[in-house]
Biopython code that builds the backbone (N, CA, C, O; Angstrom):
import numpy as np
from Bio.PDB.StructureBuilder import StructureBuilder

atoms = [
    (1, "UNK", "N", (147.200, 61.339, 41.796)),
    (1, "UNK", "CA", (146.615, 61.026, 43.074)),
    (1, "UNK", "C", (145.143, 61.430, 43.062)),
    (1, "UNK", "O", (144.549, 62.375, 42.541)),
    (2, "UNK", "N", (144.745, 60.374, 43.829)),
    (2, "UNK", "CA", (143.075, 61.074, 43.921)),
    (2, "UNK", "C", (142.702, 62.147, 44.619)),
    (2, "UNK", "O", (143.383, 62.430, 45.604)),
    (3, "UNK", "N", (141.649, 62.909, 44.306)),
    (3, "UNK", "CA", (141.070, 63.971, 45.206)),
    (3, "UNK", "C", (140.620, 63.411, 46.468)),
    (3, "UNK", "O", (140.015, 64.311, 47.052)),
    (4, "UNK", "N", (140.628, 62.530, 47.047)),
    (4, "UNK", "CA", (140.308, 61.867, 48.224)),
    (4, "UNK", "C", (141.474, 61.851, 48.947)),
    (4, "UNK", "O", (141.362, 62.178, 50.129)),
    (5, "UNK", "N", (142.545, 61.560, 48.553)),
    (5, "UNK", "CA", (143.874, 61.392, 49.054)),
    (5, "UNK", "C", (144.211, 62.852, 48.890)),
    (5, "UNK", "O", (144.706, 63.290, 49.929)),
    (6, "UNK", "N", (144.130, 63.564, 48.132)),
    (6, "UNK", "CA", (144.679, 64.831, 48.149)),
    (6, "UNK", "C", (143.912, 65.769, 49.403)),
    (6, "UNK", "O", (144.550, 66.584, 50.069)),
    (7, "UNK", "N", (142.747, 65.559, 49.557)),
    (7, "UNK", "CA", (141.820, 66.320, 50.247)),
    (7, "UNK", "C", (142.152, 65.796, 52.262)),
    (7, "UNK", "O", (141.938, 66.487, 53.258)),
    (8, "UNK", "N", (142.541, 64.809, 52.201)),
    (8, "UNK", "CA", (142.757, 64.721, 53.454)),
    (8, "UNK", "C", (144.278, 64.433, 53.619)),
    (8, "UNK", "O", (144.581, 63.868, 54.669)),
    (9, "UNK", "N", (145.419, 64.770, 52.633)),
    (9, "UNK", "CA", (146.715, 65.397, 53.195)),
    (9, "UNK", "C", (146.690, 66.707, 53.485)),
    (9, "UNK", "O", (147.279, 67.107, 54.490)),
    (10, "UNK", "N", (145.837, 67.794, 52.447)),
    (10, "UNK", "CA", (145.515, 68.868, 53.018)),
    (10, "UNK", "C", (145.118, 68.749, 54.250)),
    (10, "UNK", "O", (146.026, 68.789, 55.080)),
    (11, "UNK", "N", (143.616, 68.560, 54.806)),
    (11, "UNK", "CA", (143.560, 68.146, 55.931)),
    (11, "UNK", "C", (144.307, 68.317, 56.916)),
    (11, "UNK", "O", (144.119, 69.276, 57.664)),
    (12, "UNK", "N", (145.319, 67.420, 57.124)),
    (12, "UNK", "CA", (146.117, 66.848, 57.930)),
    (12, "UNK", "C", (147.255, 67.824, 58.016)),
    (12, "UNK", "O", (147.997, 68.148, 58.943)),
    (13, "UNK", "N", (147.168, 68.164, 56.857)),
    (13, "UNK", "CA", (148.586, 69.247, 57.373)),
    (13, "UNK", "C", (148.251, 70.271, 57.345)),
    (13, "UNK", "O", (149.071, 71.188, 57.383)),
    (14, "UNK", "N", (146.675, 70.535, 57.254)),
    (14, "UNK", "CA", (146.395, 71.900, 58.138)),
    (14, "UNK", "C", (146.477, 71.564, 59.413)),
    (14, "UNK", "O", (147.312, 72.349, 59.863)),
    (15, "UNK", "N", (146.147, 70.930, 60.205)),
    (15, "UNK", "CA", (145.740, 70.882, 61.790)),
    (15, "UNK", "C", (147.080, 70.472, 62.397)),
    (15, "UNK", "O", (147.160, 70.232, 63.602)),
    (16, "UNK", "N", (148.451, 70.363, 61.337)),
    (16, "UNK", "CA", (149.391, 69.999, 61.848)),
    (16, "UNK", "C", (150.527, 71.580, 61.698)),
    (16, "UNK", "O", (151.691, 71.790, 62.038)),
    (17, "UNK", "N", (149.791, 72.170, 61.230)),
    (17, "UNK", "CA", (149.951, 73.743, 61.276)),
    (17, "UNK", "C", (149.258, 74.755, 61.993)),
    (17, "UNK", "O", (149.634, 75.793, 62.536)),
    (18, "UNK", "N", (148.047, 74.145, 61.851)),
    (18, "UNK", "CA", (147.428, 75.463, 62.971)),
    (18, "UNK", "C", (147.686, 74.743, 64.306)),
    (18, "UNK", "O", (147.809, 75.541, 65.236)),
    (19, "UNK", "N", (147.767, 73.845, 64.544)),
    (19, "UNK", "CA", (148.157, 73.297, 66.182)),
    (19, "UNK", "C", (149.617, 73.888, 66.649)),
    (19, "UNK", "O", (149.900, 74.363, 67.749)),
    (20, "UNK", "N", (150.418, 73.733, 65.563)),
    (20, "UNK", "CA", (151.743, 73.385, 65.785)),
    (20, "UNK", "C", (152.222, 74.949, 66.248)),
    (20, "UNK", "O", (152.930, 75.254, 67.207)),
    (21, "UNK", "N", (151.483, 75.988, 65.058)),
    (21, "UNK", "CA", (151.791, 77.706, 65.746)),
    (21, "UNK", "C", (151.003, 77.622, 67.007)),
    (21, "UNK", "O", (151.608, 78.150, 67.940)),
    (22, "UNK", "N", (149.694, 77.060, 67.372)),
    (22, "UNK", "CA", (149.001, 77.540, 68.945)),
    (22, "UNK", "C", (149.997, 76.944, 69.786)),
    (22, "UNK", "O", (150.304, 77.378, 70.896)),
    (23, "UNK", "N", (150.450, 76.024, 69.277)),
    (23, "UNK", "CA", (151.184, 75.076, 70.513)),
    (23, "UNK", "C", (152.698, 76.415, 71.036)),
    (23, "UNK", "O", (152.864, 76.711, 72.219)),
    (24, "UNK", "N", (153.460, 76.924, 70.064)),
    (24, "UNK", "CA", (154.848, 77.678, 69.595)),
    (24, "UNK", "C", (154.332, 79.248, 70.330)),
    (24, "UNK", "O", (154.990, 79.954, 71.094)),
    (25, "UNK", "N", (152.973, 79.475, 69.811)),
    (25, "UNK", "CA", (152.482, 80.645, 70.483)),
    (25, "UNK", "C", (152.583, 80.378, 72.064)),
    (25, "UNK", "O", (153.616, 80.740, 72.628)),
    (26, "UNK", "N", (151.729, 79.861, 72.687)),
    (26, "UNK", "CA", (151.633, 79.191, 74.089)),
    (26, "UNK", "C", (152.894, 79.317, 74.695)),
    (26, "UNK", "O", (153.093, 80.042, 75.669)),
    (27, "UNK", "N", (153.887, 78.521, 74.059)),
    (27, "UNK", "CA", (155.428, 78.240, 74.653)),
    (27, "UNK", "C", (155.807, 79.481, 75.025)),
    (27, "UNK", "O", (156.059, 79.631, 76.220)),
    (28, "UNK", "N", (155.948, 80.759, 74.028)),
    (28, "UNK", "CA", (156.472, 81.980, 73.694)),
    (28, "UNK", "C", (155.622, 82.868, 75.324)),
    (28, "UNK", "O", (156.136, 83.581, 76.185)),
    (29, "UNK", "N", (154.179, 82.380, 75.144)),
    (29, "UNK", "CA", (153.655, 83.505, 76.246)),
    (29, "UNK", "C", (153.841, 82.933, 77.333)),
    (29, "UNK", "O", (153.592, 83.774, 78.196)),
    (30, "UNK", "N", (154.236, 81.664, 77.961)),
    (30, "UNK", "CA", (154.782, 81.573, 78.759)),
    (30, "UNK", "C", (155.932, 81.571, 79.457)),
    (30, "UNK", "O", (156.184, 81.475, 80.658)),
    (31, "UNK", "N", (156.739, 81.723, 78.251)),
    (31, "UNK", "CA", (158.387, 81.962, 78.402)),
    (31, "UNK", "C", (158.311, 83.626, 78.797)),
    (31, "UNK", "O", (159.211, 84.097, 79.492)),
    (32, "UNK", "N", (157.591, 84.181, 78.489)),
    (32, "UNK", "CA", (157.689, 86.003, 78.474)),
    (32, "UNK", "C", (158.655, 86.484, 77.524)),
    (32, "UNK", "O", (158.584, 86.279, 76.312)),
    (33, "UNK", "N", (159.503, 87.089, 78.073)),
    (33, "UNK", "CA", (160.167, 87.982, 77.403)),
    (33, "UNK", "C", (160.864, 87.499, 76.217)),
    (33, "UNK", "O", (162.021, 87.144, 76.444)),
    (34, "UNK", "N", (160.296, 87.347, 74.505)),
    (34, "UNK", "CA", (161.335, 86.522, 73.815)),
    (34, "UNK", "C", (162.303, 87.620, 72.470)),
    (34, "UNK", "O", (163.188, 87.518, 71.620)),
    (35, "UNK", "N", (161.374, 88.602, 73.059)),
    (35, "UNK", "CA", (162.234, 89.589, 72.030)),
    (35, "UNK", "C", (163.664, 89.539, 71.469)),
    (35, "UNK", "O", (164.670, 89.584, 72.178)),
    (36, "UNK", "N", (163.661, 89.442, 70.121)),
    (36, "UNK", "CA", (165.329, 89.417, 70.197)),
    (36, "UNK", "C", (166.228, 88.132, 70.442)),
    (36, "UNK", "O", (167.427, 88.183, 70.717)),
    (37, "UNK", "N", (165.354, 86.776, 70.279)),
    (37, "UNK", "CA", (165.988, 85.570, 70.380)),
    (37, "UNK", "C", (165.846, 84.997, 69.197)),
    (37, "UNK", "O", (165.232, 85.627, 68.336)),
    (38, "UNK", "N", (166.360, 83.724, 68.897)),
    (38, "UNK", "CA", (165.766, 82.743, 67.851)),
    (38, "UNK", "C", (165.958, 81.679, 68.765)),
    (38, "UNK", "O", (166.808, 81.570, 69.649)),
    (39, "UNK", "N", (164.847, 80.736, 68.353)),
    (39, "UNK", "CA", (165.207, 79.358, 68.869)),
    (39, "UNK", "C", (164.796, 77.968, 67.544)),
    (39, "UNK", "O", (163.945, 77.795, 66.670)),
    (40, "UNK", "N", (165.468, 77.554, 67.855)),
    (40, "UNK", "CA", (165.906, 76.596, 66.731)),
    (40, "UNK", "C", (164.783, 75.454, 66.745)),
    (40, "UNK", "O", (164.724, 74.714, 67.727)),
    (41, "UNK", "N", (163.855, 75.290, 65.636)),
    (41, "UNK", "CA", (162.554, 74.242, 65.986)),
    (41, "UNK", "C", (163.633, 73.162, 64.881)),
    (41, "UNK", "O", (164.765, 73.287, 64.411)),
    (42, "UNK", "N", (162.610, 72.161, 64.817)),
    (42, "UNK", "CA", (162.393, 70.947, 64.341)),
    (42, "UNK", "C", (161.305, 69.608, 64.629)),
    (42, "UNK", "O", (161.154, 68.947, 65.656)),
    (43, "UNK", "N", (160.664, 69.509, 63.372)),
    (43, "UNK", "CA", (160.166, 68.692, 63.484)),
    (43, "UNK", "C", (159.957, 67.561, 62.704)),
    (43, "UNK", "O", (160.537, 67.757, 61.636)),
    (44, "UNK", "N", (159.259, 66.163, 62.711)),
    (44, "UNK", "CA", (159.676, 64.792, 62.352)),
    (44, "UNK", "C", (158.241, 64.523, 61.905)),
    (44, "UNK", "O", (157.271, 64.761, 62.624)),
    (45, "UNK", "N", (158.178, 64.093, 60.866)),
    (45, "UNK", "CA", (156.985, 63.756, 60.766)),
    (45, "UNK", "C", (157.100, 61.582, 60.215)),
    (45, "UNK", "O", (157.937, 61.228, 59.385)),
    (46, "UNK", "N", (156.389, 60.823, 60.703)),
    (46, "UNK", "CA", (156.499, 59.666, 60.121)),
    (46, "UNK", "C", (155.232, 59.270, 59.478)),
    (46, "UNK", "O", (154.390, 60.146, 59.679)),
    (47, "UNK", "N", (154.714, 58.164, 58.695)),
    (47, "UNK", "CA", (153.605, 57.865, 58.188)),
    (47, "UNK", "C", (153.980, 55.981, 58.738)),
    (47, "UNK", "O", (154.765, 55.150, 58.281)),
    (48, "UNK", "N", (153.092, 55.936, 59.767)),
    (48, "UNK", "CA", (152.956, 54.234, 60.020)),
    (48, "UNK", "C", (152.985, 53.837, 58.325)),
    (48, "UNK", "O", (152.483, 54.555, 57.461)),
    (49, "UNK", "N", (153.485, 52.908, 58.140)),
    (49, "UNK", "CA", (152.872, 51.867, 56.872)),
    (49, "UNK", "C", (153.850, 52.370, 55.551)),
    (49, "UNK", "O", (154.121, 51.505, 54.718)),
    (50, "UNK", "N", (154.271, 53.472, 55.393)),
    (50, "UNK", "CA", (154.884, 54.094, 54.424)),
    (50, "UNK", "C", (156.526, 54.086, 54.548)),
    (50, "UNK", "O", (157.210, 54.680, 53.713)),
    (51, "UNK", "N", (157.152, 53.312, 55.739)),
    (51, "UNK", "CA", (158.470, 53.919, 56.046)),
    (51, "UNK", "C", (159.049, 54.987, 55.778)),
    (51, "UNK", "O", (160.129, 54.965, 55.186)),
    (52, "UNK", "N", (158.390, 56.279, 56.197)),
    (52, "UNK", "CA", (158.736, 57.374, 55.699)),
    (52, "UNK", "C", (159.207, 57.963, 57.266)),
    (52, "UNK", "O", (158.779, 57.381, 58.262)),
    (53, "UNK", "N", (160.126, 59.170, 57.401)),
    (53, "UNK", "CA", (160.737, 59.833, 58.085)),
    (53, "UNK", "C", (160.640, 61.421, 57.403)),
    (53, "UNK", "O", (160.674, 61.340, 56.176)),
    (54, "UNK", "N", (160.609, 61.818, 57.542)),
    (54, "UNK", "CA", (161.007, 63.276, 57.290)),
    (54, "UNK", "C", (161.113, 64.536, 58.036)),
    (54, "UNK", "O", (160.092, 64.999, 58.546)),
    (55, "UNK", "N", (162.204, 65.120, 58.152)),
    (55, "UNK", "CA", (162.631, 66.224, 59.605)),
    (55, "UNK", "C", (162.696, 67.498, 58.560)),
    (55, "UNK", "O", (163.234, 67.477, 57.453)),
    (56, "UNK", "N", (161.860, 68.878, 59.322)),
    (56, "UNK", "CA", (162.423, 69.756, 59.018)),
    (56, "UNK", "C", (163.145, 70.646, 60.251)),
    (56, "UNK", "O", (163.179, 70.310, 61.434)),
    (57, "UNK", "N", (163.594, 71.615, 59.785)),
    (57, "UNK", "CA", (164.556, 72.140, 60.981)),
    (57, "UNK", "C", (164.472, 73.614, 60.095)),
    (57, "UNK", "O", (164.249, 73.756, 58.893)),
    (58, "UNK", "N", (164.740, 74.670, 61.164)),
    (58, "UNK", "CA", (164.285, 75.717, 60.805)),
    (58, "UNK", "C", (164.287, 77.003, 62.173)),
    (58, "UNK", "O", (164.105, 76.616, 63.327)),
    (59, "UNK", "N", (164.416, 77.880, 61.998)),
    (59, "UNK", "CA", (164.463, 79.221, 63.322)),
    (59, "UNK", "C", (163.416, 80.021, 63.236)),
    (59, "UNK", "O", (163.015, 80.723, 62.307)),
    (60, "UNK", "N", (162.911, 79.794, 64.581)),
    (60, "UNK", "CA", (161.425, 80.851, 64.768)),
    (60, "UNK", "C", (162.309, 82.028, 65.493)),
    (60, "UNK", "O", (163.149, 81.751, 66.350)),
    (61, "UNK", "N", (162.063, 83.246, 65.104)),
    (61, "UNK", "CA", (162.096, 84.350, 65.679)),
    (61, "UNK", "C", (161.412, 84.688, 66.460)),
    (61, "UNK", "O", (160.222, 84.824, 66.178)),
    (62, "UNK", "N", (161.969, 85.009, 67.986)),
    (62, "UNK", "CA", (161.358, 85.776, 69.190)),
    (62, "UNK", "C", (160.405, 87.461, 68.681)),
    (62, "UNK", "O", (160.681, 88.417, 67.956)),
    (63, "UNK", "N", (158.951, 86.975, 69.754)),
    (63, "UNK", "CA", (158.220, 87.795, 69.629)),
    (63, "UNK", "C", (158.378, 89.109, 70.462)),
    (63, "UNK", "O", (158.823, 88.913, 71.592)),
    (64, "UNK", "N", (158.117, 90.353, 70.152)),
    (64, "UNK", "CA", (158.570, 91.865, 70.958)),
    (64, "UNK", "C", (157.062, 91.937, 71.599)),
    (64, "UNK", "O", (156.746, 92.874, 72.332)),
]
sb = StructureBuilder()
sb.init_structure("model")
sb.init_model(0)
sb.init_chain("A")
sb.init_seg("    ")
for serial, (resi, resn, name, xyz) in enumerate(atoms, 1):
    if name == "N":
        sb.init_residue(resn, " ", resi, " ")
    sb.init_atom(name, np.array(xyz, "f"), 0.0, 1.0, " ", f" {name:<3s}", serial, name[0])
structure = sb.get_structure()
């Protein structure tokens, strides 16, 4: 793959990581109290043009 293509999947799945914790953070400080929970994420990612799908699924641990 090219460094062009490589350089903006990085990219992309940085800002689809640092958004995705501000967004998870946010949820958490407005929920308050999450000490001591898990809640069960998942997410989907598609690529228009590629017929691609892909889900991960996974447990964030409540913050004290």
């Amino acid at each position: 793959m090219s460094d062009d293509f490589n350089m903006s999947m990085r990219k992309f799945l940085k800002q689809v990581g640092v958004t995705s914790q501000q967004a998870i953070e946010e949820a958490m400080r407005q929920k308050g109290d999450t000490a001591g929970k898990n809640y069960s994420a998942k997410v989907v990612l598609t690529v228009d043009g590629l017929d691609l799908e892909h889900t991960v699924t996974g447990t964030i641990q409540g913050q004290s």
